[in-house]
N, C-alpha and C positions, 0 to 999 in steps of 0.2 A: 548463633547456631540456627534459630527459626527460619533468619533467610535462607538460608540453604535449602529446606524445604520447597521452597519456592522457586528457587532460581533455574532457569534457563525450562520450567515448565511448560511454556506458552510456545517458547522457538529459541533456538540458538543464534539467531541474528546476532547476538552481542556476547555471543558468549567468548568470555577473556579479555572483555574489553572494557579501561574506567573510565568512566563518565566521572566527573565533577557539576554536581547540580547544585547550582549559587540561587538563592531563592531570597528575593531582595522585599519590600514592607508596601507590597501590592496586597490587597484582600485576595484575591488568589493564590497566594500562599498557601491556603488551606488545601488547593491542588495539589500542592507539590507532593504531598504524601504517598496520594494513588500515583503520581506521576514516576515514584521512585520505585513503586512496586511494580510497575508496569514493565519500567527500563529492566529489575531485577528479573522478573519473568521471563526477560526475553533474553538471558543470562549475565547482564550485565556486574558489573560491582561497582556502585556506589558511594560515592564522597560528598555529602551534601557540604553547603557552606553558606551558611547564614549571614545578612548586613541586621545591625541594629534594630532597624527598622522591621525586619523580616520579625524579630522577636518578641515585637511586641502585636504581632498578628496570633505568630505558632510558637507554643514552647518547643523551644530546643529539642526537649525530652524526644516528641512527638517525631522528630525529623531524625533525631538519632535511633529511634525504634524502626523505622524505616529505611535505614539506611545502613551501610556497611559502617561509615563514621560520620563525626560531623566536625568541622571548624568555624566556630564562631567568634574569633580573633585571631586577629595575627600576632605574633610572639615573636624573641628572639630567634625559634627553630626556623623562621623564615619561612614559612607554609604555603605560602602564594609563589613560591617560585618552585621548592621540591615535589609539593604534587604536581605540577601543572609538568616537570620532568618527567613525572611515572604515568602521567594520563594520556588518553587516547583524543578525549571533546571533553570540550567545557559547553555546557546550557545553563544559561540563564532564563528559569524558567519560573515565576514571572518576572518581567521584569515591568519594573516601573517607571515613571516620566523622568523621573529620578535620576535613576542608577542610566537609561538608556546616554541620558545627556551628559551624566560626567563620563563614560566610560568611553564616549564618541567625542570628547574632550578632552583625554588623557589623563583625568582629577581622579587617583587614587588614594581613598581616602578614608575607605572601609574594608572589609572581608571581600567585599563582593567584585567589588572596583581594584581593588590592589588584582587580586587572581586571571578577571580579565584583562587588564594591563600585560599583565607575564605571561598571559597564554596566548594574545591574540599575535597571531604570523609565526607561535610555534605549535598548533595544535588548531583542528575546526573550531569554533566558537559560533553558536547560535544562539539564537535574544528570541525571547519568546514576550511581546509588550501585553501589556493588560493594564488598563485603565479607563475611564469617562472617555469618550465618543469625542467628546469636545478635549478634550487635550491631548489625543493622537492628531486631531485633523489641526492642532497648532503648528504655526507654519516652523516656530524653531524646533517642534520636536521631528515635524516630518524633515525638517532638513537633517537633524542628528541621524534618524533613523536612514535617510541615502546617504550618508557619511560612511554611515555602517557599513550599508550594502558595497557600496564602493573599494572598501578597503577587504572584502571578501568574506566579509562575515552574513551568515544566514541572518533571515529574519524570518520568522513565520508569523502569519498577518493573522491577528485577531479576527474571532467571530464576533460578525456586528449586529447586538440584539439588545432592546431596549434601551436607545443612545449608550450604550458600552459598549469597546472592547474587549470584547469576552477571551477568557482563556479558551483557546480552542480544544477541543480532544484530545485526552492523552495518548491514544490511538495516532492521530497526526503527528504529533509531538516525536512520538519515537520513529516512523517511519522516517521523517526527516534525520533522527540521530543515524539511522541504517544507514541511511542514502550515506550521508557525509562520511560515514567509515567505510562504503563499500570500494572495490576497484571498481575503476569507471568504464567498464569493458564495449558499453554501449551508448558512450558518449558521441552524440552526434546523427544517432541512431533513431529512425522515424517509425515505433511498431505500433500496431494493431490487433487489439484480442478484442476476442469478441466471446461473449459468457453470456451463461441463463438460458432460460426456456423462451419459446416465443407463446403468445396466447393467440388462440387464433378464435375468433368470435362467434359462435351459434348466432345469439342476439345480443339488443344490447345490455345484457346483464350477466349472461352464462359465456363461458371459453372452454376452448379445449388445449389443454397444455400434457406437460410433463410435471413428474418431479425435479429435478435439476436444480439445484441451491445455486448457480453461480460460482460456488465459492472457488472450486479449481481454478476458472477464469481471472478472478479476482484476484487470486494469490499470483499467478503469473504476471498479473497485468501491473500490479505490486513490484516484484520480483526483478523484471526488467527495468523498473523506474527505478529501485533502486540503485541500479545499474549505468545510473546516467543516461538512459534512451526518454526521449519523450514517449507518452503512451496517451494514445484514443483508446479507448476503454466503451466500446460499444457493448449496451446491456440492456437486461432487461429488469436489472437487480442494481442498481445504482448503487454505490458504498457511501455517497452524501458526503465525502471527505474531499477538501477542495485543495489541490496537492499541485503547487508547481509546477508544470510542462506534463500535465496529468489531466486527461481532457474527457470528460463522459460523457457520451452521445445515447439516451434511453430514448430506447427501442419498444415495441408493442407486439406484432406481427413480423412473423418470418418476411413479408413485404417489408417491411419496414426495415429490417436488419438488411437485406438483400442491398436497400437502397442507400443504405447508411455506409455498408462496406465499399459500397461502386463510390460513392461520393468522396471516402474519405482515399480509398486506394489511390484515387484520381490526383488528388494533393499531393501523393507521395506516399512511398513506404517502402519501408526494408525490409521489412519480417511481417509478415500477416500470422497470427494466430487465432485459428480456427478452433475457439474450446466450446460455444457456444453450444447447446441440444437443442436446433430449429423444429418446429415441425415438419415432418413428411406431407403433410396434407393442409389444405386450403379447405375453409366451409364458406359454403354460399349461406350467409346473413338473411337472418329476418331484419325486417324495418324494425320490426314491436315484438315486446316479451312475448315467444310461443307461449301457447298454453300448454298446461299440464294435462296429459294426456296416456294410459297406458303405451302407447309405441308412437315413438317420432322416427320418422327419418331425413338424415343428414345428407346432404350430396357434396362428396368429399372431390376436393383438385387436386393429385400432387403438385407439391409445393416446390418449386424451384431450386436448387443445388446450388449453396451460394458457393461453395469453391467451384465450381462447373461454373458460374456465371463470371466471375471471379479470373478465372482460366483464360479469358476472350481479352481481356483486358493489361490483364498483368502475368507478368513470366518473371516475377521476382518467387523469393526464398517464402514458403506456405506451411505450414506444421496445423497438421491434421487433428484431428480426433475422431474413433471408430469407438462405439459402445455395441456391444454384446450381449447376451442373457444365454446362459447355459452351455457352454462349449468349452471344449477343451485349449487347453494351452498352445497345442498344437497347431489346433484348428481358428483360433484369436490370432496365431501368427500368418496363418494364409490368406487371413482375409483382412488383417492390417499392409502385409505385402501385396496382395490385391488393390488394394486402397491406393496405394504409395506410388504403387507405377501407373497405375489409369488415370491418377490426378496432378502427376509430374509431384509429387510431393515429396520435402525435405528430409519430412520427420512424420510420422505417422503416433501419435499416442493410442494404443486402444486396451479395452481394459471388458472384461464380464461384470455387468453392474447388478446384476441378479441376487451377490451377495455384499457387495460394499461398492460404495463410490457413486452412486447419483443421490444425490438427497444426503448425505452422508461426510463427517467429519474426516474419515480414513479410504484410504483407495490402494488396490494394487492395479499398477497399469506396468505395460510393454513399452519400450521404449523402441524405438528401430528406424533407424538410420541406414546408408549405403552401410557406413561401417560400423555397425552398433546394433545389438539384440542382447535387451536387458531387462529385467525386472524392477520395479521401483515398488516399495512401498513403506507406507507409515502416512503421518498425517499429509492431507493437500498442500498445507505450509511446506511440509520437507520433500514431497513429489512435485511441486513447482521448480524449487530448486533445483534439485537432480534436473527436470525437462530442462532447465537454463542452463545449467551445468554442461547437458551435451548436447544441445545448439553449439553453443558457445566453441565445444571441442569438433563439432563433427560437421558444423553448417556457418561457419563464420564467412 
């Protein structure tokens, strides 16, 4: 009953969906906890399943409080074939030098081994390794580990600090579980978001920016990866999560965003998202800290329009964003429609951020397309959505 509490609080990315979480006799196992509450969070339900070895890191106890159930042998009821019937993905998460090599060996021969045998080619299967620095980089584990990859099973590559393989994030952890349950609507798909504030520099110690968290950007920029699109994720706000076909280009100055968008447009793109808060204005720089002074004055440039610079270049698919302070709903839609036609734009987001949505966990924004004027709100996780949601129906 506890987990209920918790579940599907964070996002409904998983909600209705069973993960089988095999946590094999890595010292990282002590992850696997938070790693279950995370998945539950994000409404998943949970089937841990312990190898031997795993138990003598974590008591059972520990992983069945955690978790919806646990299996820590296999019996007559034959449990490595019926769950893996009623499941969505198996992770093995951690996994060890171990378990990676019998299982890319077909040696079932524990909880952990028997489960992935039965699940892999009927269900995703992801291997999360974790171990010594020096026995990932051995030449028979790295062969097990392209074994893996090859027959279509995920790997996600350890974080590498202090000669280990570290358990990476359980944050990345589950975004890959997203990915591998999502349709792949944007598989093949080259987009671009661009999120954050820019800083534009007085001198070299003070800026002038916005409040602007990034986070909208981010969750899009999320959103569509889960989707199967590669994503350039130009930022000012970097997420530090180092994600598959998942590329951050940090940015400093609206220049800098300007040239990062021309660059990357240049490569290629299908969808450019424009969620970014640039500066309107350019400062001319001190060389040295100004001094403190009752009254300075600044000599401001307007800053360049990167969908207008943007525009000279490229005539592919653009989704906007227009921010506001104080105006009516009415008047948020004329001048997001204003927006829309003066910039050849697809989709137009714009929102009054006077009472919610810049700096901010929750957002009400406008949605508006050729065919679509709608309201979205609740948190940025579920207004990313919705934005991809009708792309997806109204700008494909």
């Amino acid at each position: 009953m506890h987990l209920e509490k918790i579940r599907g609080t964070e996002s409904k990315k998983l909600e209705r969906k069973k993960i089988l979480l095999a946590v094999t006799g890595s010292i990282a196992a002590i992850e696997s906890i938070k790693l279950s509450r995370e998945l539950i969070r994000r409404g998943a339900e949970v089937t841990g399943v312990m190898s031997e070895d795993a138990k003598k890191i974590i008591n059972p106890y520990a992983l069945e409080f955690a978790t919806d159930r646990i299996v820590t042998e296999i019996t007559g009821k034959i449990e490595h074939v019926n769950f893996v019937e009623i499941s969505d993905l198996l992770l093995v998460a951690p996994a060890s030098a171990n378990t990676i090599s019998r299982i890319a060996n077909g040696i079932s021969d524990n909880a952990v081994t028997l489960f992935s045998t039965s699940a892999i080619g009927k269900i995703p299967v992801i291997i999360v390794p974790a171990m010594s620095e020096s026995m990932i980089e051995n030449p028979f584990i790295r062969e097990n580990i392209s074994k893996l990859k090859n027959n279509g099973i995920e790997v996600v590559e350890p974080v590498y600090e202090e000669k280990k393989a570290k358990f990476p994030p359980v944050d990345l952890i589950c975004l890959y579980v997203e990915r591998a349950l999502y349709k792949k609507e944007m598989e093949g798909k080259r987009v671009i978001v661009t999120s954050g504030p820019t800083f534009e520099h007085i001198d070299p110690i003070r800026f002038i920016s916005n409040r602007s968290s990034g986070l909208m950007g981010k969750e899009l920029a999320f959103e569509f990866w889960r989707r199967g699109a590669e994503v350039i994720h130009i930022t000012s706000k970097p997420t530090g999560l180092r994600l598959y076909d998942f590329t951050e280009v940090v940015v400093r100055s609206v220049n800098d965003m300007l040239y990062a968008s021309l660059n990357e447009v240049r490569k290629g793109c299908d969808l450019f998202v424009s969620s970014a808060a640039p500066s309107d204005f350019t400062v001319e720089k001190a060389e040295d800290k100004m001094k403190t002074s009752d009254e300075i004055t600044l000599k401001l440039r307007a800053a360049p329009k990167i969908i207008k610079e943007l525009r000279k270049i490229y005539e592919g698919t653009i989704i906007g964003f227009k921010a506001e302070t104080g105006v009516s709903d009415e008047e948020l839609y004329r001048i997001a429609y204003e927006k829309m036609v003066e910039d050849r734009l697809q989709m137009v987001v714009a929102n009054d951020v006077k009472e919610k949505g810049m700096g901010t966990e929750d957002t009400r924004v406008l949605l508006l397309t050729e065919k679509r004027e709608e309201w979205a709100e609740g948190s940025k996780v579920e207004v990313a959505e919705r934005i991809v949601r009708a792309y997806l129906e109204d700008c494909p």
